[in-house]
ROBA-414030 format. One record per residue (C-alpha): residue number from 1; residue in three letters; z, y, x. Coordinates in Angstrom, 2 decimals. Last residue first. Layout:
(NUM, ALA, (Z, Y, X));
...
//
This chain:
(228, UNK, (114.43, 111.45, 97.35));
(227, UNK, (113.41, 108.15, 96.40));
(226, UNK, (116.60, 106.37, 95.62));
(225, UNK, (117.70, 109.40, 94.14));
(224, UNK, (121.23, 109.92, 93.58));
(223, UNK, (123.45, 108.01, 91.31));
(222, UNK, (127.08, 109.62, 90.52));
(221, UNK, (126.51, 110.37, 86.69));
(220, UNK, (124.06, 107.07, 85.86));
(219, UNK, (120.70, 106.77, 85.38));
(218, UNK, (119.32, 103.70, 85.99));
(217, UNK, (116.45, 103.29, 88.26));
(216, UNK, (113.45, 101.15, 87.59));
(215, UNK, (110.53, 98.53, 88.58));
(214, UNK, (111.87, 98.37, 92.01));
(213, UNK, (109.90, 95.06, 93.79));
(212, UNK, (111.89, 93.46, 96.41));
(211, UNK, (113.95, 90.45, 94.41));
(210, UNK, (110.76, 89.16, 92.08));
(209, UNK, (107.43, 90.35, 93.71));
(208, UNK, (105.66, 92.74, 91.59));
(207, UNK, (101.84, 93.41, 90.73));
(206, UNK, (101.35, 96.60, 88.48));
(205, UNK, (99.26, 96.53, 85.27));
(204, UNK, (101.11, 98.54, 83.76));
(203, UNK, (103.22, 100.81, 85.86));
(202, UNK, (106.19, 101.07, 87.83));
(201, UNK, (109.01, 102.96, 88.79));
(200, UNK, (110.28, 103.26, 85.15));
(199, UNK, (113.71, 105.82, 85.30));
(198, UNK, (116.13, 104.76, 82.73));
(197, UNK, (116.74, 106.93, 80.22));
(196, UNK, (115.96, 104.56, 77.70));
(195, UNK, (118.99, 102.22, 78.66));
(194, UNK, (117.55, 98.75, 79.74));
(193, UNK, (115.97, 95.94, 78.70));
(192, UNK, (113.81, 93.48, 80.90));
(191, UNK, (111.38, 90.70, 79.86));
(190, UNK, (110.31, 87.84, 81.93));
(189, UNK, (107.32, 85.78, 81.20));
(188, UNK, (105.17, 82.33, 81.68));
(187, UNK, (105.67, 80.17, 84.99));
(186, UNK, (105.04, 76.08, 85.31));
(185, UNK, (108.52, 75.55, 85.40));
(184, UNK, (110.51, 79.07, 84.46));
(183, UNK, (113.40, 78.73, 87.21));
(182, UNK, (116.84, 80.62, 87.09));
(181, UNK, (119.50, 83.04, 88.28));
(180, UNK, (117.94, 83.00, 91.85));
(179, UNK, (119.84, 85.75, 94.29));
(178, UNK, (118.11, 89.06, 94.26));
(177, UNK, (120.94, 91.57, 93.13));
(176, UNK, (124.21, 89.27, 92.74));
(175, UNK, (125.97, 87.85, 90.08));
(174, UNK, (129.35, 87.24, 89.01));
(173, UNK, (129.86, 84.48, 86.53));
(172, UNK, (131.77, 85.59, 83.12));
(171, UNK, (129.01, 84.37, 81.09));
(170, UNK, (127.09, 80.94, 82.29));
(169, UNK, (124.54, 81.74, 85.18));
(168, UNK, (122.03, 78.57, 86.77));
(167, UNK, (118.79, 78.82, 84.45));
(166, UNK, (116.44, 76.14, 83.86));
(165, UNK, (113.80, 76.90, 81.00));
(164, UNK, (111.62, 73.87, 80.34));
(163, UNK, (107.96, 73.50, 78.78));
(162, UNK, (105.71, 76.64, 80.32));
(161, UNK, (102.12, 76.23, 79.55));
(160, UNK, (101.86, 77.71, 76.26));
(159, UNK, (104.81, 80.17, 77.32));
(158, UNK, (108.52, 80.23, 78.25));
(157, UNK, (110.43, 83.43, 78.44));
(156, UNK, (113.31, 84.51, 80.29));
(155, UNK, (114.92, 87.26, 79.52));
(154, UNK, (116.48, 89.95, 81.12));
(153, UNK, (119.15, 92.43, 79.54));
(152, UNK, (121.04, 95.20, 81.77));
(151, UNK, (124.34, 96.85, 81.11));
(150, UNK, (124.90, 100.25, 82.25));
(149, UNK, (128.10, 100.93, 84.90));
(148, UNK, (126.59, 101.14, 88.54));
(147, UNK, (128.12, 97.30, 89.12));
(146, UNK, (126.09, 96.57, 86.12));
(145, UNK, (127.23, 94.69, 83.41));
(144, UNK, (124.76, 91.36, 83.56));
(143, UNK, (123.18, 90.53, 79.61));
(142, UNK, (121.89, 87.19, 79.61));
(141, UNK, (118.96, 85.93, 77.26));
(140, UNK, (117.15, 82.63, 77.66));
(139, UNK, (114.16, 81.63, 76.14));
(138, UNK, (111.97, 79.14, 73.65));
(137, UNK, (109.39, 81.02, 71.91));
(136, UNK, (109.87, 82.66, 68.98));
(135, UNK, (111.70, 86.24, 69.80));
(134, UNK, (110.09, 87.21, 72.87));
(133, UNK, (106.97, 84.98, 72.10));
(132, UNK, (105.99, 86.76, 68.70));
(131, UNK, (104.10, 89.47, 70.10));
(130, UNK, (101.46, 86.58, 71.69));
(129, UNK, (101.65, 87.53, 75.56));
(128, UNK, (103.11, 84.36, 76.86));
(127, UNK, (100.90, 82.34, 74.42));
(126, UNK, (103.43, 80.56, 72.05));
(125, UNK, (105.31, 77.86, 72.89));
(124, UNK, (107.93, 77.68, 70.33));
(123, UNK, (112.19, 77.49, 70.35));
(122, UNK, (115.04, 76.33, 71.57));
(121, UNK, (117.04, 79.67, 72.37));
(120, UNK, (119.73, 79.33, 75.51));
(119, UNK, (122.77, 82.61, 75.39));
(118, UNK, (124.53, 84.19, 78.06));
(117, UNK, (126.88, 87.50, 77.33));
(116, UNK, (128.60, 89.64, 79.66));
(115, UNK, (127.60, 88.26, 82.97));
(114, UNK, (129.05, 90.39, 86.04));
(113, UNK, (127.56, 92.81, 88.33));
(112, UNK, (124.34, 92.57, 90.70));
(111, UNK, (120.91, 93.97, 88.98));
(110, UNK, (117.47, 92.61, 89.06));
(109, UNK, (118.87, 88.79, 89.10));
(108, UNK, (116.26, 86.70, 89.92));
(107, UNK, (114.02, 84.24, 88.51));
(106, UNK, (111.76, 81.22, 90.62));
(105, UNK, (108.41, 80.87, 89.33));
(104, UNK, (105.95, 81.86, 92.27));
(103, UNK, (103.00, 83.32, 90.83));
(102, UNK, (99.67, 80.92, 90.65));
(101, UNK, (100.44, 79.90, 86.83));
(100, UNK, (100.46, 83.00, 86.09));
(99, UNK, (104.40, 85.50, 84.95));
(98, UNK, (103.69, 88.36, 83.31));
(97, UNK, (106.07, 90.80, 83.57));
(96, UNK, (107.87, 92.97, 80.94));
(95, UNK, (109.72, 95.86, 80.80));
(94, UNK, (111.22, 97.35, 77.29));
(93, UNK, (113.16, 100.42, 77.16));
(92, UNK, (115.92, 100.39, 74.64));
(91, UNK, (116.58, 101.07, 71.13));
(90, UNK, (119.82, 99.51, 69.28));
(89, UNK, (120.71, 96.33, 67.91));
(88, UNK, (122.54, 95.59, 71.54));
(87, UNK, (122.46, 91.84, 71.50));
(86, UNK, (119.90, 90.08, 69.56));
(85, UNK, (117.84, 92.57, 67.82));
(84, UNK, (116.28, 95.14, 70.76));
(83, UNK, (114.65, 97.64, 68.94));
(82, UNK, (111.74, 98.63, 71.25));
(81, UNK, (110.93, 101.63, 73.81));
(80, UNK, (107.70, 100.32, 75.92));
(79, UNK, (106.19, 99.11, 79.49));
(78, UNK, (104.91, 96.00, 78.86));
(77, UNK, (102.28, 93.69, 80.75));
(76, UNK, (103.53, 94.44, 84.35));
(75, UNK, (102.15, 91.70, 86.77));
(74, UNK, (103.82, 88.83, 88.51));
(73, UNK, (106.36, 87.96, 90.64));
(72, UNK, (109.79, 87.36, 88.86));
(71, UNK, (112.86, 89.42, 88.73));
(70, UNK, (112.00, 92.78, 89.69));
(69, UNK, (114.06, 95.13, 90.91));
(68, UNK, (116.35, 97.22, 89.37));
(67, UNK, (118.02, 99.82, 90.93));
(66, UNK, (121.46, 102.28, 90.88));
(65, UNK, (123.70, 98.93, 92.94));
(64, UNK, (120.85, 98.69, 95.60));
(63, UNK, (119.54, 95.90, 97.30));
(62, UNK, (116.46, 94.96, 98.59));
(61, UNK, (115.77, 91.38, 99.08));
(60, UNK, (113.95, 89.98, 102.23));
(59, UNK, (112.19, 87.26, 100.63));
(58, UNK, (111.68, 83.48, 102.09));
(57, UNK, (108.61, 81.68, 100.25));
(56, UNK, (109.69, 79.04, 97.15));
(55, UNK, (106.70, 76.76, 96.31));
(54, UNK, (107.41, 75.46, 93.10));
(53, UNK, (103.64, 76.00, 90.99));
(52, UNK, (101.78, 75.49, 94.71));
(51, UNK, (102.24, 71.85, 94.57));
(50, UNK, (101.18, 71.20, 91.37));
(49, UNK, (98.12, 72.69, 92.53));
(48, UNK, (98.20, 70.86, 95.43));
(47, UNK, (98.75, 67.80, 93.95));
(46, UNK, (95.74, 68.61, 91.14));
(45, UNK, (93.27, 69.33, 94.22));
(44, UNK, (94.38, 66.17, 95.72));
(43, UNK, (93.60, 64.18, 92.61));
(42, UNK, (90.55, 65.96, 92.60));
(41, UNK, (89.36, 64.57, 96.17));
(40, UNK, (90.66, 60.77, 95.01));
(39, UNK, (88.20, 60.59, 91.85));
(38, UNK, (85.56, 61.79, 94.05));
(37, UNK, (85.94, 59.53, 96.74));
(36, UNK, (86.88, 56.43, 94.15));
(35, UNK, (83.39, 57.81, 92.31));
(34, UNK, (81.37, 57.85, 95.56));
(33, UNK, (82.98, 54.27, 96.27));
(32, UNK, (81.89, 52.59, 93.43));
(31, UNK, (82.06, 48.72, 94.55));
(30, UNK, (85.31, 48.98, 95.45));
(29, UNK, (86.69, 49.36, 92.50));
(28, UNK, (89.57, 46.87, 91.82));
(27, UNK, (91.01, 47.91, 95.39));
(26, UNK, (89.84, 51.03, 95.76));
(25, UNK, (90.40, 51.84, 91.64));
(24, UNK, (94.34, 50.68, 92.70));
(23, UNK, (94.83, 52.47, 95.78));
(22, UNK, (94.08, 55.62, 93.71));
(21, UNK, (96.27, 54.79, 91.19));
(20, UNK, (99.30, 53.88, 92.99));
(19, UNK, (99.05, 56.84, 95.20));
(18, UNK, (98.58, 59.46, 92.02));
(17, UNK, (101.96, 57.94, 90.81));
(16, UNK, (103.82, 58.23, 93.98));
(15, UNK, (102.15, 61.80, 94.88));
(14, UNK, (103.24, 63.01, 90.53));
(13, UNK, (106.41, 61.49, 90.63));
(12, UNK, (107.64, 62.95, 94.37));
(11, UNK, (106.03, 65.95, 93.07));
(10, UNK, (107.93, 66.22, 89.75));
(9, UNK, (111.61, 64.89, 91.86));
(8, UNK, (111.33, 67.72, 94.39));
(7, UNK, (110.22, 70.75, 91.90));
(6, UNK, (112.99, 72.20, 90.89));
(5, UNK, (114.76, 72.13, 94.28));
(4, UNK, (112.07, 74.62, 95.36));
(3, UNK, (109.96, 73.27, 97.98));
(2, UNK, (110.05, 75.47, 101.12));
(1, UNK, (108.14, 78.37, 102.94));
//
């Protein structure tokens, strides 16, 4: 398992930092060494933690033009129809996943095709699973055509904990199922729109793991069942 790039300069911050201080109350506390012992096993427990937030394991992907797999671990928190206001004003089937603060954070494209439409929102920190986080909070929206034709709409989502978006697709870029399209640091939510048609493979409640998880099929006039 490796460091995501993400993370590199944060730990080397946070080990240098936590170094300085802990030689520091050893040398101009020496006299309290229970508390230096203490104060040193929870700054190791906050490393780790740290640590754990950009960990980026190896995935075998699964890739198929009809699917859509997931594009962040975590758990299913929405499975609805909604009006979807920013780009296709129209009602589609709403996924979302729940991204905690022990899930890796990495994002990945659930479909491969082409970006149609990219767009960064500054915005609040809301709870990830306040109502008004998809539309307050700060987030990205892209909008990948398909290669099996219907155009799919992910978001990413930042959350009370979550304080920077970083996403690597501008529109017009090619895309691929299961490659990194961004990073949520310090996790929060991803929502997916699709046609209502679309065939949900999972439920609420359900754990995924972004890149092999199929949370849906789209329908389209030459697909044939994944599942048989």
């Amino acid at each position: 398992m490796k460091i995501h790039k993400e993370g590199r300069k944060i730990l080397f911050f946070t080990l240098l930092g936590m170094l300085v201080v802990n030689m520091a109350l050893y040398y101009f506390n020496s006299t309290h060494l229970t508390f230096n012992r203490i104060f040193s096993a929870v700054s190791l427990i906050v490393f780790l933690l740290i640590l754990q937030f950009f960990r980026s394991p190896y995935r075998n992907l699964l890739l198929h033009e009809d699917l859509i797999v997931a594009p962040a671990d975590g758990k299913v928190v929405v499975i609805e129809n909604v009006e979807e206001p920013e780009y296709f004003n129209d009602v589609r089937k709403q996924i979302s996943i729940f991204m905690s603060p022990i899930n890796v954070h990495i994002t990945r494209n659930p479909v491969s095709g082409v970006v149609k439409y990219f767009k960064y929102h500054p915005g609040n920190y809301f709870v990830a699973w306040h109502p008004k986080s998809s539309t307050k909070n700060e987030r990205t929206t892209v909008v990948v055509e398909s290669l099996a034709g219907p155009e799919v709409l992910f978001r990413q989502i930042a959350g009370a904990m979550a304080r920077r978006i970083v996403w690597y697709v501008t529109e017009g870029d090619e895309v691929n199922q299961g490659e990194e399209f961004g990073f949520i640091k310090f996790g929060s939510r991803v929502d997916i729109f699709v046609p209502v048609d679309t065939e949900v493979k999972v439920q609420l409640g359900q754990v995924t793991k972004g890149g092999q998880t199929v949370i849906a099929q789209l329908k389209t006039p030459a697909s044939a069942s994944f599942f048989g």
